[in-house]
N, C-alpha and C positions, 0 to 999 in steps of 0.2 A: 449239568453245568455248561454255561455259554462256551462256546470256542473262542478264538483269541481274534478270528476275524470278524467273528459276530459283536463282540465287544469293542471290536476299533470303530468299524460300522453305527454302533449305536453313539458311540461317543462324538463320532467325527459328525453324523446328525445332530446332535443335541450342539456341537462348537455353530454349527449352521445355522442351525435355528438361533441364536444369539448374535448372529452377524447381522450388520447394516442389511438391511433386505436391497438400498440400492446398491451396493458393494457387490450382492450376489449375483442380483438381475445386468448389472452393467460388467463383470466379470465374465459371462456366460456368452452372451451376444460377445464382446469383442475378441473372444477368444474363439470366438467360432465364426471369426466375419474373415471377408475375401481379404481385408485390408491389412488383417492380423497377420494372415498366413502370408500374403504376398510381400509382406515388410520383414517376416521373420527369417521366408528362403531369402529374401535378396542380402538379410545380412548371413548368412548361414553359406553363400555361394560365395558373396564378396567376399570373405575370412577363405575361404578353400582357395579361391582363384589369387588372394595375396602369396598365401602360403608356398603355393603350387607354383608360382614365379620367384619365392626366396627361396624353395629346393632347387631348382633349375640351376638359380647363380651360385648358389654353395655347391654344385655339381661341378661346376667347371673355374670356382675362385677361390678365394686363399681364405682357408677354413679360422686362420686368425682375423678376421675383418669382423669390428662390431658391425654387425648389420640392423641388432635393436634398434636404437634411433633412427634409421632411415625404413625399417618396417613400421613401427610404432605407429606415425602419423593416419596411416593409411589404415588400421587399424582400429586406434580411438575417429577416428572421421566416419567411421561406419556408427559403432556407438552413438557419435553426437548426432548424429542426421537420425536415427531410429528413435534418443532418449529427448534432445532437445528442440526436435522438429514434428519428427510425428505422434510423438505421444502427446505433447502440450495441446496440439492442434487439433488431434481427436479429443482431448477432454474438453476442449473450447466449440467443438459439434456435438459433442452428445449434449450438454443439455440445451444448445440451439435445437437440436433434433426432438428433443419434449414439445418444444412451442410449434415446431413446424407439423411435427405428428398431432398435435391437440391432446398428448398425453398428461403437459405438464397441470391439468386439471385436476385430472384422476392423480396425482403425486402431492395436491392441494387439498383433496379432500382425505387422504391418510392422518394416519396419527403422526408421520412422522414430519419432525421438526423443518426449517428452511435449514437449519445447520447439519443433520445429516443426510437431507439431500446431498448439500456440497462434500461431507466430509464421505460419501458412498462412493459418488462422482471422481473426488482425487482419487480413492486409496483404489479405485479400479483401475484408473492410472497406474498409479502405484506398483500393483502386479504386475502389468505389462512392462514396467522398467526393470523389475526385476528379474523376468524372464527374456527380457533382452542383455542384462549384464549376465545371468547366465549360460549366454548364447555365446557373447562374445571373448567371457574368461580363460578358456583353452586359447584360444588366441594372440591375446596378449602377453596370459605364461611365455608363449610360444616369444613373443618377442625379448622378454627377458632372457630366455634360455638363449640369443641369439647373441649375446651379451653386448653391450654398449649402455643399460639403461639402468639405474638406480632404480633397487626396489622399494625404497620408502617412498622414492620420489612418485613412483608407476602408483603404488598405492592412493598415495594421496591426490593425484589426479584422478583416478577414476572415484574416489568419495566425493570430490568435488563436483564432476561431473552427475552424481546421485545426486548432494543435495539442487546441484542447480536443475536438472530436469525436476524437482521437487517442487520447488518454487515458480519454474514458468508453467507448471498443471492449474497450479492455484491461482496463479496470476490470469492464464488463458479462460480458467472456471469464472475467475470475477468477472472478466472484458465482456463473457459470453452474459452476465443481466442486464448487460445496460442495452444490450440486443431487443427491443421488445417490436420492431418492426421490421420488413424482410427490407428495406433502405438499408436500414442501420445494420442489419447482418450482412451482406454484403460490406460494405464499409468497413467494417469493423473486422471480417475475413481479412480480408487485405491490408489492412496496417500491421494486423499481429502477426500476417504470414511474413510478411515483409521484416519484421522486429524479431522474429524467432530464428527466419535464416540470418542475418544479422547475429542476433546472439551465438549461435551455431558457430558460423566462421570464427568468431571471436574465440568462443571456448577453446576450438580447434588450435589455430591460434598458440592460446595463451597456454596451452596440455601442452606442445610440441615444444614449445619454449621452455616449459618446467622441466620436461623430460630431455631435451638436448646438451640443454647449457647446465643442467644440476646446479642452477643457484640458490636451494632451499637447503638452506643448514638447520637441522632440528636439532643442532646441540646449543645454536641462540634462543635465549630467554625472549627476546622480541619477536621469533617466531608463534609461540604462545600469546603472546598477548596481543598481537595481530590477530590470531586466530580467537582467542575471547571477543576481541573487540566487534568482528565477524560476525560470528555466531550469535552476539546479544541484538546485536541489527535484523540478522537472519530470522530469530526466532520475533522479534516486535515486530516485523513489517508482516510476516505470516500469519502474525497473529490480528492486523490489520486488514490484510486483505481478503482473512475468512470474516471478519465482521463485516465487510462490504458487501461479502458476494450474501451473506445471511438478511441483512439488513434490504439489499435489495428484491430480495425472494419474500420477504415478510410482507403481510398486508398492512395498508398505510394507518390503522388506529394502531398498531402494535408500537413498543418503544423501539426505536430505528437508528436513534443516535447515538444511547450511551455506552454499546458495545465499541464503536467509534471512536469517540471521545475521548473513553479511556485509554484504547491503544495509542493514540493519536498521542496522549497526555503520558504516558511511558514512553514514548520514544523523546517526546521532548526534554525529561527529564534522564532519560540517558544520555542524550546530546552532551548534555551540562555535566552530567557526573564523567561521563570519558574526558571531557573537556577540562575539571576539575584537576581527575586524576594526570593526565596529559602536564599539566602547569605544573601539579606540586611533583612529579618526578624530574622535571626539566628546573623549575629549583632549585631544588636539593641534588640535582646532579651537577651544580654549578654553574649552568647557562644567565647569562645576566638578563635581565627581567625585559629589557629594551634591544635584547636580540631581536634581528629579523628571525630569525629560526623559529624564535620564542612568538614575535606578534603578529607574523603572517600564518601560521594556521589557525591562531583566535576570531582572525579577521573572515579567513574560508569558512569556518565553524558558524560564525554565525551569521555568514551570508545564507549560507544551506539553509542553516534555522529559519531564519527570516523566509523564505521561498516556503520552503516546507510550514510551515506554521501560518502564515498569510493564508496559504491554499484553504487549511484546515478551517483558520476564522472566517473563512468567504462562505465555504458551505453551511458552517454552524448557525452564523449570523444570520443569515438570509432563509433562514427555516421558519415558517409559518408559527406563531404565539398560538397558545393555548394549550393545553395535555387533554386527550381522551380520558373518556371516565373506565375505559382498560386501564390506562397508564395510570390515573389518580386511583383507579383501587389497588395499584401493587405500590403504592408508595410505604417508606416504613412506616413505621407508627412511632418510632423514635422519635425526638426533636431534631436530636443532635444528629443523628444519620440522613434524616432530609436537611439539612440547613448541610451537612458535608455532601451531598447529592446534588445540590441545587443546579452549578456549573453542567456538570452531565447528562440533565436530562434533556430534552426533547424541548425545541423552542428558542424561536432568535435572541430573544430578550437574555436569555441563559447562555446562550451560544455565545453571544458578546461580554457575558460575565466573563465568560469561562479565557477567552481571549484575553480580556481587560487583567486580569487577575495573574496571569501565567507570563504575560509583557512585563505586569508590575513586578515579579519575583526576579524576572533576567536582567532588567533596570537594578534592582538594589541588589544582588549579587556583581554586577558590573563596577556600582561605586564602591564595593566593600572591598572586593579584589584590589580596586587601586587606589582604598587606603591602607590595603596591606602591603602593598609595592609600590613605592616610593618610584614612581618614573614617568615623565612626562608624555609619554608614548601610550601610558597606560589611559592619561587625561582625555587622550583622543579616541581612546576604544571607546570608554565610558559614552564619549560625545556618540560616537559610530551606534552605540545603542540602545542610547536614548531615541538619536533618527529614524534608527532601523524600526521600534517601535513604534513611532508617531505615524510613519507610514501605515504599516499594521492596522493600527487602530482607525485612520484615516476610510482608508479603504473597503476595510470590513463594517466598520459603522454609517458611512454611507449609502453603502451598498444596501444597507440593512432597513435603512430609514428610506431609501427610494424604493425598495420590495413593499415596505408596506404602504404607502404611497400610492403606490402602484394596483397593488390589492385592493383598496379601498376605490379607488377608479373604476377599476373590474376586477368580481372574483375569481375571474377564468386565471388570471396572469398566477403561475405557477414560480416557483421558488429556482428551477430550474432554468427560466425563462431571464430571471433578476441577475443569476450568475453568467447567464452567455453577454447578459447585457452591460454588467459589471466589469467584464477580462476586455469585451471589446474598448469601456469606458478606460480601461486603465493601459491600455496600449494606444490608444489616440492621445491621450496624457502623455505619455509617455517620448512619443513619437515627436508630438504638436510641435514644442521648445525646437530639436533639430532641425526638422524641418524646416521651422521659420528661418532657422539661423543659416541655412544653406541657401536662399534668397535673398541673402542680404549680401550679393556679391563679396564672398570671402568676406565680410567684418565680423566677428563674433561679438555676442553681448558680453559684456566684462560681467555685471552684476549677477552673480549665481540666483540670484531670484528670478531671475528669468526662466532659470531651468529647474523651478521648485517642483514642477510636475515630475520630473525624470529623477528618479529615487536614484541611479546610479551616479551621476553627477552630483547630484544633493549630498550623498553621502561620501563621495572623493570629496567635495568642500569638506566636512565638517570631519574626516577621516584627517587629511593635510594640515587643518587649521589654516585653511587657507582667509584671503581677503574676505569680509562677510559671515565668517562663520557662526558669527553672535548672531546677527540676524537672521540668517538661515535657520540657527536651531531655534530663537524666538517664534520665527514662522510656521514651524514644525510644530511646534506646542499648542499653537491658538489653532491650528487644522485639527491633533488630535482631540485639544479639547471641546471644539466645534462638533466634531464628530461624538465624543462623549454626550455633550448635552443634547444632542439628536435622538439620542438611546437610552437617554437615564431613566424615561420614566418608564420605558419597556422594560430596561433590566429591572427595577425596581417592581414592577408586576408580576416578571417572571418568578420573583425572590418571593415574593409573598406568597404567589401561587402553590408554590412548592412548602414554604418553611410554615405559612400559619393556615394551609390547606383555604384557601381561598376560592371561592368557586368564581369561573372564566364569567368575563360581563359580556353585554349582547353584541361588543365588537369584536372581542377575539374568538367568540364561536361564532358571527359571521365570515371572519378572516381563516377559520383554522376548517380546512375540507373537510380533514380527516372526521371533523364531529360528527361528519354525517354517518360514518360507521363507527361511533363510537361504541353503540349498543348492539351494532350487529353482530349475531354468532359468529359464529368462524363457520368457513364454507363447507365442514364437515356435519354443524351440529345443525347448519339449517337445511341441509340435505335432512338430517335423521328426522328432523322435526316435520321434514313436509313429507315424509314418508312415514313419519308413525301417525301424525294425523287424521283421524280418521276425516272422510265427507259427510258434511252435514244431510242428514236424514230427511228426506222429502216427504217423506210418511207421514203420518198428525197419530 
């Protein structure tokens, strides 16, 4: 009969063997690196040497004094600087460290996926954070015990500080693909080293603030649904930025967009439902419908939207027509599931569907709301986003129609190339109108058409209802609809492509790179095959 340690042994093997193999491999090395152990004594010393100056002063001071809140800081600051500085930034070098070593090869020719790459990579993170919270836990008791500090409050700042080291691994893990040259790794080092200490102070910050002043009452119901509202954010943007960092790890015939898309498309549809829900309890709790209270966060909401949603239609749009004959053999064999697929898949022509389709839904939600509320302040949201869309549409459909354009000139000009050219296009727009208007010796143009390129101004007219604003939003409409007709017979190829399996004509398999691995193995199975191959025989 086994003994009891033979049996832990075999079983704690066998949990192993089911692990992430990068979770194991990248758990191993940094727990055995110089950078581990010298991060782990300096908070292991920093926690003694705080301590060791709070005995000191309870030696010789008046053992009534909360001294919690004045140790605390000093305390979680160790935490933040280990959870929110050094760990984010070691996971945003190890998998720079694949590309610099020439390993991230041998991790391409595995069976395993682009997505558990990344998810090996965080949850190795992962560990380390959590063997840094259990570094620093005696410690903070330590400040409790010292009393001045709320413990629900002590609590819920350091989960907050968990999930937020949580998010910038992920966040740090994506920044780290768009790295593919040592330019861009360098660069990219330093913005996020810069954004991380930044985050750091802040956390620091805003824990010392929670913990000082105790203004978090968990006996209010809007506590909770603050923290819903959070969370639902927390968990769509994570679920976004592992589709990025996968999408960018995938090779370019693989499907790259509609992991994307669809998170992209659930956040925007949670926009709308908190926004939704927002309105009808502000309602029915008797706010009148033309409060500022009531029409200045509508106004915020869907400015975000608009930013946020723009960004998404610039990349979507401007992605190279045609599907690989990977992506057309995993399409359904449904009608109805390709024709509800179509938006999401892979392809400008679709990308600007998917755009056109998601405007049109917050457009007629806009007017329905303000025929369910009677008030003239609502007339001018509706105005504020119909604008907000025409821009949208504007933007992304031109941008969409000058990429292919562009392509067609030369195949070299990449989709990547269309978007730097697109943001600089749309901040010289943007810019041009002021500009001019500051040369004209203090006289400003009265006529808002002047500043149709500047969305901010454009949308203050037709927000205000100010002079012009019939014209202004007429002019809006013949831009987006300009823009439309630039795109229709694209999306209209895209649609077919997809819904009546339509095979790519000789222009968008000239246009679309990717064709050219469309038939290629994956770089595992064309290793195996040039390896099981035998050489031909010179013998007769």
């Amino acid at each position: 009969m086994a003994s009891q340690p033979d049996t832990i042994s075999r079983w704690a093997e066998q949990v192993s063997d089911r692990l992430n193999p990068i979770l194991v491999k990248e758990t191993r090395q940094a727990l055995k690196s110089k950078q581990f152990l010298a991060t782990f004594a300096i908070m292991l010393f920093g926690g003694w040497l705080i301590s060791a100056f709070v005995l000191m002063a309870l030696v010789g001071g008046n053992d009534d004094s909360p001294y919690g809140k004045n140790v605390f800081p000093f305390y979680f600051g160790l935490l933040a600087f280990t959870v929110m500085l050094v760990v984010p930034f070691g996971a945003f070098r190890s998998l720079l460290a694949e590309r610099d070593l020439n390993t991230y090869e041998l991790l391409n020719i595995t069976t395993l996926s682009p997505q558990q790459i990344v998810w090996g990579k965080w949850l190795s993170a992962q560990v380390q954070t959590f063997i840094y919270f259990s570094a620093i836990s005696p410690f903070v008791a330590f400040s409790y015990l010292l009393r001045g500090v709320d413990f629900p409050t002590l609590i819920f700042v350091l989960i907050l500080a968990m999930f937020a080291s949580m998010m910038l691994s992920l966040l740090s893990l994506t920044f780290s693909t768009f790295a593919r040259q040592r330019q861009a790794q360098v660069v990219l080092s330093l913005v996020l080293l810069g954004q991380l200490v930044w985050v750091m102070g802040a956390g620091i910050s805003l824990g010392t603030y929670f913990v000082a002043e105790e203004i978090i009452d968990f006996s209010e119901p809007e506590i909770y649904w603050s923290g819903l509202v959070i969370a639902s954010y927390y968990i769509g943007t994570f679920v976004l930025c592992l589709q990025i960092a996968r999408a960018q790890l995938t090779f370019e015939s693989d499907n790259r967009s509609t992991g994307i898309r669809l998170s992209s498309s659930a956040l925007y549809w949670l926009t709308l439902g908190w926004l939704g829900v927002g309105l009808y309890q502000a309602i029915f709790s008797g706010t009148p419908p033309g409060a500022t209270l009531m029409i200045e966060p509508v106004y915020v909401v869907l400015s975000f939207l608009g930013v946020f949603w723009g960004a998404v239609c610039l990349f979507a749009a401007t992605e190279t027509d045609g599907l690989s004959r990977r992506i057309r053999s995993q399409l359904p064999k449904s009608f109805l599931l390709r024709f509800l697929a179509v938006p999401f898949l892979p392809g400008g022509g679709r990308g600007m569907l998917m755009a056109v389709l998601h405007l049109a839904a917050l457009v007629g939600l806009a007017f329905a709301v303000g025929q369910l509320i009677h008030d003239p302040k609502w007339v001018h949201i509706s105005k504020f986003t119909v604008g907000l869309s025409c821009y949208i549409v504007f933007y992304a459909g031109m941008s969409a129609a000058l990429g292919r354009w562009l392509r067609k000139a030369t195949p070299l000009f990449r989709p990547a190339q269309t978007r730097a050219f697109a943001i600089v296009m749309f901040a010289l727009s943007w810019l041009a109108p002021n500009i001019a208007n500051i040369f004209r010796n203090s006289r400003s143009v009265a006529n808002p058409l002047f500043y149709l390129s500047d969305p901010i101004n454009t949308l203050e007219t037709l927000d205000n209802n100010l002079a012009w604003a019939d014209e202004v939003m007429t002019a809006l409409l013949v831009m987006g609809g300009v823009a439309l007709l630039l795109n229709v017979h694209t999306m209209w190829r895209g649609f077919t492509e997809v819904v009546f399996l339509r095979e790519p004509t000789a222009d968008e398999t000239a246009l679309f790179p990717q064709s050219q691995l469309a038939n290629a193995p994956t770089a595992t199975a064309g290793m195996l095959d040039t390896a099981a191959t035998p050489e031909p025989s010179t013998s007769s």
